[in-house]
N, C-alpha and C positions, 0 to 999 in steps of 0.2 A: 359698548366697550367691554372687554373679556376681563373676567376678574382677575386676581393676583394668583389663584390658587390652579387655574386653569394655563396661565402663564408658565408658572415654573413649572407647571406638568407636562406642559410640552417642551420646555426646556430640558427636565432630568430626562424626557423621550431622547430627544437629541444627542443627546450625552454619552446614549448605551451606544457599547459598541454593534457595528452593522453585522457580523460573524462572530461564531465562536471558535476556537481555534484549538484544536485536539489538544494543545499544553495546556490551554486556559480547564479544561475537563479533564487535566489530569493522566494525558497520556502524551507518553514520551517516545518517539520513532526515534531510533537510535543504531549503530552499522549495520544503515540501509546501500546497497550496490546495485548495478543491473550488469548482468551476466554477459562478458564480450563473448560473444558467438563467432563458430568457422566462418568466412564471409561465403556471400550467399544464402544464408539464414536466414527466410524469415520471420523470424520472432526469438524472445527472446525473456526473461525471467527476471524478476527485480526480489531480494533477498532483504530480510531486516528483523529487527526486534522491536517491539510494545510493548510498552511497560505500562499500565494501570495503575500508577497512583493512586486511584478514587476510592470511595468506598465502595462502588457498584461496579458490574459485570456492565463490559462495554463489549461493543461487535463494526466491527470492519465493513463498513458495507458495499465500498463500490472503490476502486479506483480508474483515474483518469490519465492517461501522457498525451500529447501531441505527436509525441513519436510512433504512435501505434496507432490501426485505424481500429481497432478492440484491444481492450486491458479487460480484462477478467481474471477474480480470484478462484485459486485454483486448490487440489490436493493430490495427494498420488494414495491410489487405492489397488491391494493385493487381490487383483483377479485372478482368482486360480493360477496361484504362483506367480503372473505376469505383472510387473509393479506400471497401473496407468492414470494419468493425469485426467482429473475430473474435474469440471468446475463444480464450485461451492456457492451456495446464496451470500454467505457472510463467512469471518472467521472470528472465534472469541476470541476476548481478551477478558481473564479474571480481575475481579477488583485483590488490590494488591498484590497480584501475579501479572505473567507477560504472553506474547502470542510470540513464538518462533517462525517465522517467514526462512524458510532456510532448503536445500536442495532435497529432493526425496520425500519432505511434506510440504506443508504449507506454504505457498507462495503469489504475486503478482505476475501474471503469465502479459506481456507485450507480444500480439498479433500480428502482424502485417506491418512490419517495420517500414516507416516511410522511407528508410534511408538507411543506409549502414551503419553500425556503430564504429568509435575510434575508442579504444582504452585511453581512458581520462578524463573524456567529454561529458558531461553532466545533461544528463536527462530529467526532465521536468516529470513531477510525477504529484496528481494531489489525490490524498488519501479521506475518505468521508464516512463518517462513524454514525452509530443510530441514537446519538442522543443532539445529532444535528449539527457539529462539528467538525472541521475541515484541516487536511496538514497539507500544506503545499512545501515541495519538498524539489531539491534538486541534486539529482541521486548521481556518484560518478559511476562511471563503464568501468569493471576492473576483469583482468582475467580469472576465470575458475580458481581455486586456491585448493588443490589436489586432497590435503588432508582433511580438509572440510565438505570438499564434494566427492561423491565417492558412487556417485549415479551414473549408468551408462548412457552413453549421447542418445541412445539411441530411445531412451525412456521420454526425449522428446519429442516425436514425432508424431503422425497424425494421432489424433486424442480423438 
């Protein structure tokens, strides 16, 4: 017969939750979007802010949609004058500071769009940090927003 002490140990096991969840570690994804592209595109950009909470330096390390057959994190880097899109291993986020996901740097780049987008439609998107944490997120289509994006189309292209 198992003792009492062994009991409730596998009880308080059962208890914990099964994931951690980027809010429960202090970070907050906040106006996240994915970029309505000309139709015909395919791929396409998901913009957002991190906010770090924590006391520690956290990092982005992979995202996932279903909408794309590749999500990879991306930057745009000043090659001899030509501003081009590079993937990145991670993207920081400072403890008490934020990560800007935004047009011209840092951003979630969606690959091989299974399907067209519709401004409005909310795209699944989950975000996975290196201290094992997850944000599942369901991000809407909106158009470019002129004053904020100020990058040529064409800074899209083959990378």
């Amino acid at each position: 017969m198992p003792s009492h002490r062994s009991v409730l140990a596998v009880a308080a096991l059962l208890l914990l939750p099964v994931g951690t969840t980027a809010a429960d570690s202090g970070l907050v994804v906040s106006d996240a979007y994915v970029r309505l592209m000309p139709p015909g595109s395919p791929n396409s950009l998901a913009f957002m802010r991190i906010s770090n909470r924590s006391g520690s330096d956290r990092r982005l390390l992979q995202a996932a949609s279903p909408a794309a057959r590749t999500v990879e994190l991306h930057t745009h880097i000043d090659d001899h004058g030509v501003m081009r899109m590079r993937q990145v291993a991670a993207i920081d986020i400072p403890a008490g500071g934020r990560a800007e996901l935004h047009s011209g740097g840092q951003h979630v780049m969606l690959i091989g769009l299974r399907q067209p987008l519709r401004e409005g439609e909310r795209v699944p998107l989950t975000l996975r940090f290196d201290d094992g944490s997850t944000q599942q997120l369901e991000v809407p289509v909106r158009r470019p927003q002129p004053a904020l994006e100020t990058e040529p189309p064409a800074a899209h292209g083959k990378h």
